[in-house]
C-alpha positions in Angstrom: 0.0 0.0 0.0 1.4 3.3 -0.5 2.4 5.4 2.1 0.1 8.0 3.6 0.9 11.8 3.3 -0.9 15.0 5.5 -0.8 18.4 3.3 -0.2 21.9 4.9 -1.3 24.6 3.3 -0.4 27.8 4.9 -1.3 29.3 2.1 -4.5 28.7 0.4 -8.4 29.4 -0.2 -8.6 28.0 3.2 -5.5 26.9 5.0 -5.3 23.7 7.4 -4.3 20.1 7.4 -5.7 17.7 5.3 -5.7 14.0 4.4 -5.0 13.3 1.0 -3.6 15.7 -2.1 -7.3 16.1 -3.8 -8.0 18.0 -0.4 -5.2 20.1 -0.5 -5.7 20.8 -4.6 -8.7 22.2 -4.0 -7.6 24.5 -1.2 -4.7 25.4 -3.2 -5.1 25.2 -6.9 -5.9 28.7 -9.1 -4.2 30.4 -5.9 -1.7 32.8 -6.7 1.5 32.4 -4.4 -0.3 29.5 -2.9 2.2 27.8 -0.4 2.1 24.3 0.8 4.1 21.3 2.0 3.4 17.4 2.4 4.6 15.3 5.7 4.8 11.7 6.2 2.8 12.1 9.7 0.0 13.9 10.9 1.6 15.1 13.8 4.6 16.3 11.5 2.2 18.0 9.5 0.2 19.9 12.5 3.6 20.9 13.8 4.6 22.9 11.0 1.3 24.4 10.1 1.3 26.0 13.3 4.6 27.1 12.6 6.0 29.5 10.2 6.4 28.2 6.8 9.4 29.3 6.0 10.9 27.0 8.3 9.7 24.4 6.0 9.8 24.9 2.5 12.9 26.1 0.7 15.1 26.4 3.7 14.5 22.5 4.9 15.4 21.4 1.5 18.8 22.5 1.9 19.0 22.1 5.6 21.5 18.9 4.8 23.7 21.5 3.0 23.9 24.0 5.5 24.6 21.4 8.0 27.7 20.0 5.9 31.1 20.7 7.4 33.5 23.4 5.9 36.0 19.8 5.6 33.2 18.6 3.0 33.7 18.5 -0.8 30.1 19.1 -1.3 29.3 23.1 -2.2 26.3 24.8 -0.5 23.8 25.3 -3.2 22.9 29.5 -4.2 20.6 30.7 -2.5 19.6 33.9 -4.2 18.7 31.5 -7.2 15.4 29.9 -8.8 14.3 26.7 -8.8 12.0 24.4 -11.1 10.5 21.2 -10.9 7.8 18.9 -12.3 5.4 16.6 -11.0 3.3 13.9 -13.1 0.5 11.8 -12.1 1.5 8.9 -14.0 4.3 9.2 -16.5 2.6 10.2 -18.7 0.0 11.3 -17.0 -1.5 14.8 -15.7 1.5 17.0 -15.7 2.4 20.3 -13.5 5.7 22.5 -13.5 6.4 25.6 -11.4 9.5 28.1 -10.3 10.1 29.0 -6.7 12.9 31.2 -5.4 15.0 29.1 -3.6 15.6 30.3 -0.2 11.8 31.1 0.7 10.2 28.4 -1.3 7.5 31.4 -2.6 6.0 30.4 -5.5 6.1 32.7 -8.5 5.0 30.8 -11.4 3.3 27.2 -12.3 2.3 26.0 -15.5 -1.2 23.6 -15.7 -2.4 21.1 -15.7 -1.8 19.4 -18.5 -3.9 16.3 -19.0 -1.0 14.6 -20.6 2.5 14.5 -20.4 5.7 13.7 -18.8 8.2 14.9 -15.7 11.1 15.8 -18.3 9.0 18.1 -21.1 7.3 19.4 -17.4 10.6 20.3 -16.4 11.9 22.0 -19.4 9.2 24.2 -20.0 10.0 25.0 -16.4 13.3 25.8 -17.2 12.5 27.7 -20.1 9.7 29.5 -18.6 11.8 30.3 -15.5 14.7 31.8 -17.2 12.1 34.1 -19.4 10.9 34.8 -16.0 13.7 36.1 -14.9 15.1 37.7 -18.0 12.0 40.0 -17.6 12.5 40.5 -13.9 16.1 41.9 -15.0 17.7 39.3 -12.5 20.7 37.0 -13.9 20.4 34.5 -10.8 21.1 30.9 -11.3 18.5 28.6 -12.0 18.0 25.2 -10.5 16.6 21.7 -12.2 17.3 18.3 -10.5 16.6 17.1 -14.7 19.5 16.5 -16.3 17.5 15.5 -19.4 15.4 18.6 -19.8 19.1 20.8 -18.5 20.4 18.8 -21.7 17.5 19.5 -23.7 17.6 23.3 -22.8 21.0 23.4 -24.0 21.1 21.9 -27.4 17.3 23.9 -27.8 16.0 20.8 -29.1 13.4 18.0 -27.4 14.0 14.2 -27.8 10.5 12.8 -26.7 8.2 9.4 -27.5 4.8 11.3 -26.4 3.0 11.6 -29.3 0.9 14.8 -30.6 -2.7 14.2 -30.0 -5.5 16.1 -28.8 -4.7 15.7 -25.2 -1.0 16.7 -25.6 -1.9 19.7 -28.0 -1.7 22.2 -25.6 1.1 20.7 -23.7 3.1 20.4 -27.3 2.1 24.3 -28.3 4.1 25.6 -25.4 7.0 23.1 -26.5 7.1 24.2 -29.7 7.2 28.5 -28.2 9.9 27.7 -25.8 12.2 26.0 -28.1 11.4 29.4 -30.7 12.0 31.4 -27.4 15.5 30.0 -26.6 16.6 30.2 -29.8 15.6 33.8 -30.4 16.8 35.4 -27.4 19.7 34.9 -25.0 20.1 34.9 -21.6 22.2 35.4 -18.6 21.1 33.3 -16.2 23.0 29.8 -15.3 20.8 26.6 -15.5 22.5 24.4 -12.9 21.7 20.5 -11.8 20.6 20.2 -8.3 22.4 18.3 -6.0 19.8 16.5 -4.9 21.6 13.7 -3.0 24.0 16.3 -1.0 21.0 18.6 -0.3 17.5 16.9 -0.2 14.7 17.7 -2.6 14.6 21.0 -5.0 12.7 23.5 -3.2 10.3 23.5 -6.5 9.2 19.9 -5.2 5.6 19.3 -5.3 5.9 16.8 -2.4 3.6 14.3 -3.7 6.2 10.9 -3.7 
């Protein structure tokens, strides 16, 4: 059976615990700069909603990082950076991207649903839309994908993919099609670097939902 997760949202149409993701979608989905977590444990969960959430999401993903010893080989990851991630329900399945800056975990963009597609094209158009993002922001901060498929894919501005082009992937394959125009019609200054996710936990962009 899988395990069971608890959803905070301290963020949200109405913010609380709650029991299972649809719960926590509903509170949470449409909501500009929405902010929520998962927790393996209900207690867990109830702990940090009474807390402050910034305690939780962005700095907790790196707390491993910042608790590494000056002795260690391992680099601290940027802070002052952006970071994008993907989540699928199925693979392929209903598909979800969005960009958070890394320290705070605030989110500041997401992209779908989509009701069809996979975690890598997810996290490229993350990747592309984040560095648009910040390109009209006027920041040249890093950017941060644990993909090193869609990093790959971002760099040679060209998509290697088996999903096909139907009516369900339409949309999806649309925005595809603009970010690949996009990178190759404008540059950039921002770095696109791989997340250490081993050294420092998950990506602060995480959608909690494994």
């Amino acid at each position: 059976m899988p395990k069971s997760r608890y959803y905070v949202v301290w963020k949200g149409k109405k913010p609380g615990v709650f029991s299972s993701w649809s719960e926590c979608e509903e509170q949470v989905k449409g909501i500009e700069g929405a902010v929520y977590k998962s927790f393996p444990t209900r207690e867990a969960a109830e702990r940090a909603f009474s807390g402050d959430h910034r305690d939780y999401i962005g700095k907790d993903s790196i707390q491993s990082a910042l608790s590494l010893t000056s002795s260690s080989s391992v680099s601290l990851p940027i802070l002052g950076s952006l970071s994008v991630d993907a989540a699928c329900k199925g693979n392929p399945g209903i598909l979800e991207y969005r960009g958070v800056w890394t320290e705070t975990g605030q989110e500041v963009f997401r992209g779908g649903p989509f009701p069809e597609g996979t975690v890598n094209l997810g996290e490229f158009l993350g990747i592309v839309h984040g560095l648009a993002f910040l390109k009209t922001q006027g920041k040249s901060c890093p950017l941060y994908s644990d993909s090193r498929t869609a990093i790959k894919w971002v760099k040679e501005k060209a998509v290697k993919t088996k999903l096909e082009r139907t009516s369900n992937t339409h949309r999806l394959f649309e925005l595809i099609d603009r970010a690949l125009i996009w990178l190759k019609e404008n540059d950039y200054s921002s770095t696109v670097l791989k997340w250490n996710t081993a050294a420092w936990g998950e990506i602060p962009a995480d959608f909690g939902r494994k």
